[in-house]
C-alpha positions in Angstrom: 92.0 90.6 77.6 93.9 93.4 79.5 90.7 95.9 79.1 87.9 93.3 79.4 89.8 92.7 82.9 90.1 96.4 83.4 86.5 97.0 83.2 85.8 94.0 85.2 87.5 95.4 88.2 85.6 98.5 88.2 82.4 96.7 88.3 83.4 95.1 91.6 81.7 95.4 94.4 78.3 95.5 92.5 75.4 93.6 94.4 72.7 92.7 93.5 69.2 93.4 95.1 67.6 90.6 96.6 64.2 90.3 98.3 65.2 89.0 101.6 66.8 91.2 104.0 68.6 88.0 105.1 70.4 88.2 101.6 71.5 92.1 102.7 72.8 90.9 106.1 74.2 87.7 104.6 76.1 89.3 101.5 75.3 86.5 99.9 73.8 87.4 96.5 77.2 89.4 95.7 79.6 89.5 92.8 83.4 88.7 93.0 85.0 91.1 95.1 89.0 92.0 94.1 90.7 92.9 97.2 93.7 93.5 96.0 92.7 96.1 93.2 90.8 97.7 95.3 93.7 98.7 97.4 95.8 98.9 94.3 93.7 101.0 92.1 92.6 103.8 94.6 95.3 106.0 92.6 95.8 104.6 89.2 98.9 107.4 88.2 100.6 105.7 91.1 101.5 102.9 93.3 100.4 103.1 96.8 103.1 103.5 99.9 104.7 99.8 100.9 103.8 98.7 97.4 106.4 98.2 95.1 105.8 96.0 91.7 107.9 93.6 90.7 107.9 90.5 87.7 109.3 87.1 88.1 109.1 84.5 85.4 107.6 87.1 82.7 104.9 87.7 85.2 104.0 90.9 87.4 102.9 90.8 91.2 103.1 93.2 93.7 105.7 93.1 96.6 104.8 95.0 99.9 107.5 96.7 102.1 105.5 97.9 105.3 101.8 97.2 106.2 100.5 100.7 105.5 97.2 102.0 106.0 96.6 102.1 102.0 96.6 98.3 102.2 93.6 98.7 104.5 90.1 99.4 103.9 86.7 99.0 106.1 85.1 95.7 104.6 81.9 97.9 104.1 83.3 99.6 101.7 82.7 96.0 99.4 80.5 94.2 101.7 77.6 96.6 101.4 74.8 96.8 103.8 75.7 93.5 105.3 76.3 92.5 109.0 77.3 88.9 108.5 80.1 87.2 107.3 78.7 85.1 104.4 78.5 81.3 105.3 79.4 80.2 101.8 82.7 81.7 99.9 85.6 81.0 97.7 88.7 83.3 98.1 91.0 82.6 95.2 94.8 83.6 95.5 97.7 83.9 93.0 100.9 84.0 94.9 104.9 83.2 95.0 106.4 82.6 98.3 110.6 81.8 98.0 112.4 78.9 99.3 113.1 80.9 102.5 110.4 82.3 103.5 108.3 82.3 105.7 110.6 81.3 108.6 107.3 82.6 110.6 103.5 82.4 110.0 102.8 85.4 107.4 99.3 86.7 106.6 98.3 86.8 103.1 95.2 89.0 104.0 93.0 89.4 107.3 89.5 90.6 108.4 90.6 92.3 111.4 87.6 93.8 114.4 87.5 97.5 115.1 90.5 98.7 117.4 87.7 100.6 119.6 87.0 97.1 120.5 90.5 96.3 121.9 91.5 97.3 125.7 95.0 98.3 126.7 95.6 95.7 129.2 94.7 93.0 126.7 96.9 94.5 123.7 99.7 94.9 125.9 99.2 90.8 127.0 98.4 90.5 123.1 102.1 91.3 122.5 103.9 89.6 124.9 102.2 86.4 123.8 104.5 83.6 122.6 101.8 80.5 121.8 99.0 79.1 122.2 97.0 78.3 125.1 95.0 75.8 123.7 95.4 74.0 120.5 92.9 70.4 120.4 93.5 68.1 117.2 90.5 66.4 115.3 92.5 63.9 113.7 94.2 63.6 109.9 91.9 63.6 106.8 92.7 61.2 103.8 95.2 64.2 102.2 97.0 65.1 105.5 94.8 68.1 106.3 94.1 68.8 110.2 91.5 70.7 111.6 92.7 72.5 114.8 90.6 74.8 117.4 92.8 77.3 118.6 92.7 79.8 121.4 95.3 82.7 121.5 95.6 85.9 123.7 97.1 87.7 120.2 94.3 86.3 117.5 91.2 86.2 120.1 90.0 89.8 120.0 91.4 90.8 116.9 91.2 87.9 113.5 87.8 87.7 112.4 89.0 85.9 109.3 92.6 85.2 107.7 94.2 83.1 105.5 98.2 82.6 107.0 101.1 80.8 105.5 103.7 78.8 106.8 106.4 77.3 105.2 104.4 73.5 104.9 100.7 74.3 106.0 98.4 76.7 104.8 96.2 77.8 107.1 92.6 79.3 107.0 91.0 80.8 110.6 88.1 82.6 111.8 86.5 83.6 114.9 84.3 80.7 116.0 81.8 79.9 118.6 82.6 81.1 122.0 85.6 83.9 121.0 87.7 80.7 120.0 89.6 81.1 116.9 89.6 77.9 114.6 92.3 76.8 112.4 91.4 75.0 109.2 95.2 73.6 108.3 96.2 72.1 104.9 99.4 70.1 104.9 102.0 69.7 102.3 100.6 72.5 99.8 104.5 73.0 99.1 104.1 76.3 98.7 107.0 78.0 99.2 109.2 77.0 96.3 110.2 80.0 94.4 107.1 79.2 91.9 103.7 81.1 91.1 100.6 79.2 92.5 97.3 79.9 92.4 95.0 78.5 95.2 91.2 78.4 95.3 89.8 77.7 98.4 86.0 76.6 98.9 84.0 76.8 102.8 80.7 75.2 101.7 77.4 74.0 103.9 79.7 70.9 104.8 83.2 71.0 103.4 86.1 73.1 102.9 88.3 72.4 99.8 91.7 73.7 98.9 92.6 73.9 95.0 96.3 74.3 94.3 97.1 74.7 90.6 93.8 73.6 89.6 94.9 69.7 90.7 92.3 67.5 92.3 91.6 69.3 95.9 92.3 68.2 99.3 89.3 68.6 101.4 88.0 68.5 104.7 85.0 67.9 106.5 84.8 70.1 109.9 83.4 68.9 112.9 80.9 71.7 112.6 80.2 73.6 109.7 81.6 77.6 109.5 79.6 80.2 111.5 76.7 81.8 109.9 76.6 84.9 112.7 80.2 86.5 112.4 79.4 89.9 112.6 81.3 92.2 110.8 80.2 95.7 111.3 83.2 98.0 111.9 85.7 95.4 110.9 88.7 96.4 108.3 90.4 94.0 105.9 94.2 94.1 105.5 96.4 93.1 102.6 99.5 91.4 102.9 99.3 91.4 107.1 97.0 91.7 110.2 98.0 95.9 109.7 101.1 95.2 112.2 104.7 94.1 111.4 104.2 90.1 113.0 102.9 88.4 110.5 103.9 90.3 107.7 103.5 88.9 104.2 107.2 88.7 102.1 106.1 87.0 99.1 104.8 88.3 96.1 101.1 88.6 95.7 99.1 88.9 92.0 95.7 88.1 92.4 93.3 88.2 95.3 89.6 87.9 95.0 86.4 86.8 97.3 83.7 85.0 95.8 80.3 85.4 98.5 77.8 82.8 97.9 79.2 80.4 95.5 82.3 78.1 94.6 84.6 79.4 92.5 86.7 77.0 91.3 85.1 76.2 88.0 85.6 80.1 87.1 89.6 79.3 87.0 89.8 75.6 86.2 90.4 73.6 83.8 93.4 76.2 82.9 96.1 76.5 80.2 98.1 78.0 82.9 96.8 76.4 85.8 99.4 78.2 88.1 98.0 81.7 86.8 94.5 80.7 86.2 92.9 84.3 86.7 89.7 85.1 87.4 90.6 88.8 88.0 94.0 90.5 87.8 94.3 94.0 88.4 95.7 95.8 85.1 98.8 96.9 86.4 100.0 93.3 86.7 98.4 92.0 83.9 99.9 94.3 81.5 104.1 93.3 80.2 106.7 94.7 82.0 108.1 98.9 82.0 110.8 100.4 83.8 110.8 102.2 86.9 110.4 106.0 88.0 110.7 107.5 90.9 108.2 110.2 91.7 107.8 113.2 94.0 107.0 110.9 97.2 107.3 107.9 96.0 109.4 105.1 94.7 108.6 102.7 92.3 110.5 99.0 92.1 111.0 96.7 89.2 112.2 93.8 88.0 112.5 94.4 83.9 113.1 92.0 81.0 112.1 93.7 78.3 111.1 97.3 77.1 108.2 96.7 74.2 105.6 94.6 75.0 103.3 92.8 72.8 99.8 92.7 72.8 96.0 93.2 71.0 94.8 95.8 73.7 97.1 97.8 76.3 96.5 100.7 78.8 98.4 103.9 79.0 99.3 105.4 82.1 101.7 107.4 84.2 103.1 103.9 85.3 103.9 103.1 81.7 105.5 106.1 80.2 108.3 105.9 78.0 106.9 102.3 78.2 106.6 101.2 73.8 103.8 98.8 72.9 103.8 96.8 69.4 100.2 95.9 68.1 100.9 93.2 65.5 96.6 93.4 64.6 97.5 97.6 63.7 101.2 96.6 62.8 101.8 99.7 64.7 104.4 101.0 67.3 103.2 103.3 69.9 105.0 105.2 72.6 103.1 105.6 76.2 103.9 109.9 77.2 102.0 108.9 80.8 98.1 109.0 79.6 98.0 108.3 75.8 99.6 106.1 73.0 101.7 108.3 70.8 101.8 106.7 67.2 105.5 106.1 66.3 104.8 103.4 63.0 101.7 102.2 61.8 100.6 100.0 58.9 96.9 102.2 58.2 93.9 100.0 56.4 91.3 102.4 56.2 87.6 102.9 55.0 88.0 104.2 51.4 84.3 103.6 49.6 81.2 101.5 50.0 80.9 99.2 46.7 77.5 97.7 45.6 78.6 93.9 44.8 75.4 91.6 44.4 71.7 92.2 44.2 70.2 89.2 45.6 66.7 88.1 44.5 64.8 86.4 47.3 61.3 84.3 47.2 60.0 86.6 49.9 60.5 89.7 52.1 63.2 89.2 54.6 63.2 90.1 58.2 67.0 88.7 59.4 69.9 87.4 58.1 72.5 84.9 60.1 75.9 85.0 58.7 78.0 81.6 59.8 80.9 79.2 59.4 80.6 75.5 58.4 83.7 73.5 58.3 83.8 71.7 55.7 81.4 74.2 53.4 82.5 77.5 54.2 80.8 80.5 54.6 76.7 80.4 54.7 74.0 83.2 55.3 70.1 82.2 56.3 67.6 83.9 55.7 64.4 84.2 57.6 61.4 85.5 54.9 58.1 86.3 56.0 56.4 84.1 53.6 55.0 80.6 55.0 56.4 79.0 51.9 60.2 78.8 53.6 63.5 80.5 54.2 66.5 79.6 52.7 70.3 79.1 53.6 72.8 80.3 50.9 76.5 79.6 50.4 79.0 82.1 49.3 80.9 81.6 46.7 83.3 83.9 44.1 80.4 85.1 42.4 78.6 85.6 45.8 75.4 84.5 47.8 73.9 81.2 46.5 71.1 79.3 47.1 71.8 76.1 48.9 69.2 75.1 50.9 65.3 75.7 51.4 63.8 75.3 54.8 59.8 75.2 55.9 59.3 78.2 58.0 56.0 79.6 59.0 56.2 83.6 59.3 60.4 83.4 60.2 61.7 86.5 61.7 65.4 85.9 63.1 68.1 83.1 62.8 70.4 82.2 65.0 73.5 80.3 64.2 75.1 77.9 67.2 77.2 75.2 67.9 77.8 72.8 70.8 80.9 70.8 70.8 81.6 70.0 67.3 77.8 70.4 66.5 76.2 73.1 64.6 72.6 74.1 65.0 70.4 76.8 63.7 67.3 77.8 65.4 64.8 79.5 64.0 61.8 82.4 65.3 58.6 81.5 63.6 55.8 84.0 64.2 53.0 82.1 62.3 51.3 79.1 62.7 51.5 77.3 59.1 49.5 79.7 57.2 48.4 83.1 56.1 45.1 82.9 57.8 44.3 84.0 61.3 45.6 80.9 63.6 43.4 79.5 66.0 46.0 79.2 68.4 48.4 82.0 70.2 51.3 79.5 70.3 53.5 79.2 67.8 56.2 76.6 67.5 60.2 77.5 66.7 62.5 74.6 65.8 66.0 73.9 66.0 67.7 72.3 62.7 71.2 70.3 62.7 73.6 70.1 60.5 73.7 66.9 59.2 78.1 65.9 58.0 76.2 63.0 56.1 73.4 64.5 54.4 75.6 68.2 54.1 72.0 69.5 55.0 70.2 71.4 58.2 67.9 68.7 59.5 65.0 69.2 62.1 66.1 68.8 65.7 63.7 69.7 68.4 60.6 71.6 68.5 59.8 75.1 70.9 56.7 76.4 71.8 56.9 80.0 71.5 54.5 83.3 71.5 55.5 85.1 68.1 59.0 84.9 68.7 61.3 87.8 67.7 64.6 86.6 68.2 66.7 83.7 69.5 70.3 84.6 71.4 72.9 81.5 72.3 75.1 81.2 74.9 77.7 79.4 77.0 78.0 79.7 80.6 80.2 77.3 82.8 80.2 75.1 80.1 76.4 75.2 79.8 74.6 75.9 77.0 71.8 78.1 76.7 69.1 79.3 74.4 66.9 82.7 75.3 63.7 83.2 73.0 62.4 86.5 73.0 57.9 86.1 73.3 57.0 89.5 71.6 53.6 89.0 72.1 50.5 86.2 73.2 47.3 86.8 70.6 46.7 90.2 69.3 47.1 92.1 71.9 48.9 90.9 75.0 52.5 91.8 75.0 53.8 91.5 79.1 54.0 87.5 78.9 57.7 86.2 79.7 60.2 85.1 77.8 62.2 82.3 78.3 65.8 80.8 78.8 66.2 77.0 77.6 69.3 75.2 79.1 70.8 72.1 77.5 69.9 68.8 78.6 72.9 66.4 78.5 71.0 63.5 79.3 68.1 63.9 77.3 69.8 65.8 74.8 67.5 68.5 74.3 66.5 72.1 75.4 64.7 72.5 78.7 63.3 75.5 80.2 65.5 77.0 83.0 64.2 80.2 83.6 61.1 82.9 82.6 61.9 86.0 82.5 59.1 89.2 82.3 58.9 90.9 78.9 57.1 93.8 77.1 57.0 93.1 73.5 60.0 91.6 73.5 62.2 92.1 70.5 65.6 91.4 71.0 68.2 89.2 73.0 72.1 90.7 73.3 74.2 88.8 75.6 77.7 90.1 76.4 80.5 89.2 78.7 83.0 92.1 80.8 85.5 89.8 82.6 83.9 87.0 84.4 80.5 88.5 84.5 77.7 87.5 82.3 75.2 89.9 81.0 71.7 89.5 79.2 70.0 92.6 77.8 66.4 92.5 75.9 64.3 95.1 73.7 61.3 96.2 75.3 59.4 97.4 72.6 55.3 97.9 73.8 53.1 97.2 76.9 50.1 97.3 74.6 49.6 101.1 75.4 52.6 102.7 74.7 56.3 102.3 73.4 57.6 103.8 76.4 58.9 101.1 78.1 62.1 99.6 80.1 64.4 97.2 78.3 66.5 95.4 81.2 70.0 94.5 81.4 70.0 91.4 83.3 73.6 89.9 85.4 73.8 86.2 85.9 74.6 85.0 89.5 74.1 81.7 91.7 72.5 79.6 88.5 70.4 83.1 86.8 69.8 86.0 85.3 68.6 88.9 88.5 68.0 92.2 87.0 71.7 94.9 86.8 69.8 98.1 85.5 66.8 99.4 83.7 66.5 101.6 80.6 63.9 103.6 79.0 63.6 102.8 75.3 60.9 104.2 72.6 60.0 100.7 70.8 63.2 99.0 71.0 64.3 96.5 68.3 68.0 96.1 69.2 70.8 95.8 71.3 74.1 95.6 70.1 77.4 95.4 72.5 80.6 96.2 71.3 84.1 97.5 72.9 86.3 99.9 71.8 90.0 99.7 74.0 89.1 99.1 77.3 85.6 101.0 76.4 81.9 99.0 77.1 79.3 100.6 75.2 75.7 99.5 74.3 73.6 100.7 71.7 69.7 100.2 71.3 67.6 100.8 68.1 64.3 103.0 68.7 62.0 102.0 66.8 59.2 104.9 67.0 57.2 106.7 69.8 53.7 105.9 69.9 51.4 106.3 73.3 47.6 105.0 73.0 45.8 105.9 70.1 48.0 108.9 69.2 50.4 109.5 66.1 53.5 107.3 66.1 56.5 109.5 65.6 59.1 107.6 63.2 62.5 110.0 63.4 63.8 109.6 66.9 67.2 109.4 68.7 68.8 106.0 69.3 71.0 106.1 71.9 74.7 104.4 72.6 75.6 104.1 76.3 78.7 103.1 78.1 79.1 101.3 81.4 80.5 104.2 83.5 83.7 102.9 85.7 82.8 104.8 88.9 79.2 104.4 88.7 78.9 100.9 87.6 76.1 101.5 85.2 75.7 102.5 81.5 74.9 105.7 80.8 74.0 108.3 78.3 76.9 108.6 75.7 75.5 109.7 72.6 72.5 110.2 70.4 72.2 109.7 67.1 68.7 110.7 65.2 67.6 107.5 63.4 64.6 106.2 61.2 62.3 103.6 62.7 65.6 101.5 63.3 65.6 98.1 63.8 69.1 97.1 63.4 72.9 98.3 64.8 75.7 96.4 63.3 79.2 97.0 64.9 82.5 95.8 63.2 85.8 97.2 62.6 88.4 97.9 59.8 92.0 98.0 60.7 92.5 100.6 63.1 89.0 102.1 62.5 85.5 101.8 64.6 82.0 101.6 62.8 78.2 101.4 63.1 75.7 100.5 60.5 72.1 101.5 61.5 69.0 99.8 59.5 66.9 102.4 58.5 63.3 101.0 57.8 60.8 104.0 57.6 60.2 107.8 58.4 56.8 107.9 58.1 56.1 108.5 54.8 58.6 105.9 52.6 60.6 102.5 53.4 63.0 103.7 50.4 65.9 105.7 52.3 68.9 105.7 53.3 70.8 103.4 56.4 73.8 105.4 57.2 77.2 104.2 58.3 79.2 105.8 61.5 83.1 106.1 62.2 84.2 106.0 65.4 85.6 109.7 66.0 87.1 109.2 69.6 85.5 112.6 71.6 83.3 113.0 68.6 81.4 109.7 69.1 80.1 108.3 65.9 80.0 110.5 62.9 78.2 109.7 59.4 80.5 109.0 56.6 79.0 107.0 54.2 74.9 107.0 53.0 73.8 103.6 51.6 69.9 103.6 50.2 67.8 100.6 51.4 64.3 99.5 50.9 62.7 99.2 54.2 65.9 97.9 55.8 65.7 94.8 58.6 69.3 93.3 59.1 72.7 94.4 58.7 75.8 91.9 59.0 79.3 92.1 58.3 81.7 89.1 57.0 85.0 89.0 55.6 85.8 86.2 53.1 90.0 85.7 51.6 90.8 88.8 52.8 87.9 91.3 51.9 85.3 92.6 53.9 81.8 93.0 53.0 78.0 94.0 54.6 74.8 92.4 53.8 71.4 93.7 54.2 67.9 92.5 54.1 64.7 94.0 53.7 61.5 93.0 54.8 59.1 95.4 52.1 61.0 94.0 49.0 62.1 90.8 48.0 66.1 91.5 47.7 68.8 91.8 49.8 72.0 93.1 49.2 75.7 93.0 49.5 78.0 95.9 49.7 82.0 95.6 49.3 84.3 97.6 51.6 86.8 99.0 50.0 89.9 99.8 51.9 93.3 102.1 51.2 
């Protein structure tokens, strides 16, 4: 979780681009912003002046000593190219406040105006204040929250936005109409007991609602709704204070986030831990607790229980050495020396030989292969052959692959294996119309089988009208479902059609469309998750001129998928994501080059790419010459990295080999093992009691095949 969260903070501050240039001055189409690792993470080998890190309860948060200037930052650095404050938000906030504190109002962060805009007369009368000039109730709501409108010589012409704490109220205020600041007050949060919280709090169109613990919210309705026209330009957030001493925050702080555009709440809640529900924690805290250093100029401060931590995935850095980690996946014991994991005892399980354990005999060519668990039945595999006569599920047994059950199909090229709830589904790509013959029709229909407990068989579900679909991908979001259909093509020739994302009906119980998107010969659909983003990438593979084309990565926000980045690709057939540490990479299969009426050119560089932390993009990482290649299949071994690539032609022969990669750290990918295929379309990996195995299919011969791993 640690590196998924790591690369998730680098990615903040992405936007978006929208067509409106109300959307630029209105940050509104924005991802989360973390506020408090972006102060925090400005020098990773170190914590920043004031800062000092402490843990209570087994968990980290940071503890600040003086409001320095490294807890400050213009808000343009993360509200790009915008002049407004947006008018909808969510600002979620992980914090521990003790039983005696705050004897005075503390700020837990503030958008403060530029100092150029402060006169010298005014800041002197700004410091002898001692209250307010004019404070005007609006009455109790039905949980005790009050809405006040208040006017002070010391907020007036300085707060553009805060959230302040007091030992009973939390308050949230902002420069109003008329230079007036307004108080939004909750009552009886009960804050300040000694205990980690987490708060979400929601300004919508009409409502403002506080989240505490993720328990139902106490809301309130404003007399008028917050400003859409508070200008920011020039303004500064601070963290932990309003950058002077009054008002200084004393508690300990862990998470801090602003969500533009969009409420947040369902991000964080329901929670296991609903007074840590995280949407993003900045590394240093997430990680178990090390013991303090001090440094040349600085002093670190901790509270320690323990000096090995425990975990799948942990970073390495100067704040961590002589810091020991224990991976119970590796069995291994590492020592931090300040930038890398030094191997003290490990339990290796590595790659020995590739084994040849069942040659399957097939009715038909196959294009795909779905690997997938049925409780109940165990592990299945289905197939998706080219002939119209059907494709077949199998069931593994000791022997191996087994043929369990046929299925009519009508030119099937991918499966796709989902479930929903306790259901399992499979959905299907058909590319023909019901025979061999040239159809009459462009459309094509895919369907959607169930899994029948009664009948211990797939069963029909629902029917799609697709254009020679290529591939189906599944996917949850917000505890939505969705299905994305990749259109490769409309009749012979017409390739730029769109593709489309289904979403789950509840209440008619079936799959509606939700959104097109524009494809080019679409092939593939790989969606992939880094922290709380979602991300959708398809295979462009031809225009209907040339195989030079864009695939897109697509980002979901507000309800969608806008498009992240743009890649060239020769032909692409595949997208595969996979991680490695706190590493992101993609890989895409090129299929060939081919421009016009020229010759097609067969042996051509795939590419891996990894999403770059400082500029929030993938980019280049390797190249690896492949064959027509249709197929990347990423798993792992123990300790150890791979990639299978699917082969399928060089120009001259489908016979040849599909090579396997090991991950080489600073080497990228190297080939280790050569495994011949007959014009290779799918690879998957499975495990089964303890072994692990791969599984090809090939679409020029009948057969597919299943390879043993063999490990020392």
């Amino acid at each position: 979780m640690t590196s998924l969260i790591f690369v998730h903070l680098l990615l903040l501050g992405l936007r978006v681009i929208d067509s409106t240039t109300d959307a630029w001055r209105r940050c509104t189409d924005m991802l989360p912003l973390d506020l408090l690792s972006f102060v925090l993470e400005k020098d990773t080998s170190k914590l920043a002046p004031g800062v000092h890190m402490k843990q209570a309860g087994g968990v980290r948060g940071v503890h600040f000593s003086s409001p320095h200037t490294s807890l400050s930052f213009p808000s343009s650095q993360l509200l790009v190219n915008c002049e407004l404050f947006p008018k909808e938000f969510s600002i979620i906030v992980t914090l521990k406040v003790s039983h005696i504190a705050p004897t005075r109002n503390e700020y837990i962060f503030s958008l403060m105006e530029p100092k150029k805009a402060q006169k010298k007369g005014v800041e002197e009368k700004e410091q002898n204040s001692k209250g307010d000039i004019l404070e005007r109730n609006k009455g109790e709501e039905q949980h005790g929250e009050r809405e006040r409108t208040v006017k002070t010589n010391e907020e007036h012409a300085q707060v553009i936005l805060g959230l302040r704490l007091s030992r009973k109220r939390l308050h949230f205020l902002f420069k109003g109409h008329g230079e007036v600041v307004e108080h939004w007050v909750f009552r009886g949060t009960g804050l300040a007991d000694n205990q980690w919280h987490t708060l979400v709090l929601v300004v919508g169109s009409d409502h403002v609602r506080l989240t505490v613990d993720c328990r139902s919210p106490q809301e309130i309705v404003p007399s008028r709704p917050f400003p859409s026209d508070i200008n920011i330009q020039g303004s500064r957030f601070h963290i932990g204070s309003r950058g002077r001493w009054k008002g200084f925050y004393s508690g300990l702080l862990r998470q801090l986030v602003l969500v533009p555009g969009s409420d947040a709440s369902h991000h964080v809640c329901p929670s296991s831990d609903p007074q840590l529900a995280a949407l993003s924690v900045p590394p240093l805290l997430s990680d178990l607790p090390i013991m303090g250093r001090k440094g040349d100029d600085y002093v670190t401060s901790y509270e320690t229980e323990e000096r090995v931590s425990v975990g799948l995935e942990q970073l390495c850095s100067e704040l961590l050495r002589g810091q020991m980690w224990f991976n119970p996946l590796r069995k291994g014991l590492y020592l931090c020396d300040g930038t890398v994991w030094i191997t003290v005892l490990e339990d290796h399980k590595r790659l020995d030989y590739v084994l040849e354990h069942q040659v399957l005999t097939t009715t038909s060519e196959t294009h795909d292969i779905e690997v997938f668990q049925v409780p109940g039945m165990g592990l299945m595999a289905a197939m998706a052959h080219r002939s119209a006569s059907g494709s077949a599920v199998y069931l593994w047994t000791d022997t191996g692959f087994q043929l369990y059950q046929n299925i009519s199909t009508y030119g099937a090229l991918a499966w796709r294996h989902f479930t929903m709830g306790k259901k399992i589904f499979l959905v299907v790509s058909n590319s023909g119309g019901g025979s061999d013959k040239r159809k009459e029709s462009d459309t094509d229909f895919s369907v959607i089988y169930k899994w029948s407990k009664r009948r211990k068989r797939f069963v029909r579900f629902q029917t799609l009208q697709t254009l020679c679909a290529r591939d189906w991908e599944a996917f949850d979001i917000n505890r939505q479902s969705y299905l994305a259909v990749a259109n490769h093509r409309k009749g012979d020739n017409n390739h730029t059609i769109d593709s489309v994302i289904y979403k789950w009906n509840r209440l008619t119980k079936s799959f509606e469309v939700h959104q097109l998107l524009p494809t080019s010969g679409a092939y593939d659909w790989e969606y992939f998750t880094v922290g709380p983003y979602h991300f959708l990438v398809v295979a462009n593979a031809f225009d209907g001129l040339t195989t030079s084309v864009d695939s897109v990565i697509y980002v979901w926000i507000n309800g969608s998928f806008q498009v992240f980045q743009t890649i060239k690709t020769f032909c692409a057939t595949d997208w595969e994501m996979f991680q490695i540490g706190n590493r992101v990479f993609l890989v895409v299969a090129n299929g060939h080059r081919l421009h016009g009426n020229g010759l097609s050119q067969y042996a051509i560089n795939s590419t891996i790419y990894e999403l770059d932390m400082i500029g929030r993009l993938f980019v280049r990482f390797q190249d690896i010459i492949t064959y027509s290649a249709v197929d990347w299949e990423f798993f792992s071994l123990g300790e150890e990295y791979f990639l299978v690539v699917a082969n399928s032609f060089n120009g001259e022969s489908y016979s040849l080999n599909s090579i396997l990669y090991r991950w080489q750290g600073y080497e990228g990918f190297v080939p280790v093992h050569w495994l011949p295929t007959i014009g290779c379309s799918d690879w998957e990996f499975f495990s089964s009691k303890g072994e692990s195995y791969l599984i090809y299919s090939s679409a020029k011969a009948p057969l597919s095949k299943v390879f043993k791993l063999k490990t020392y």
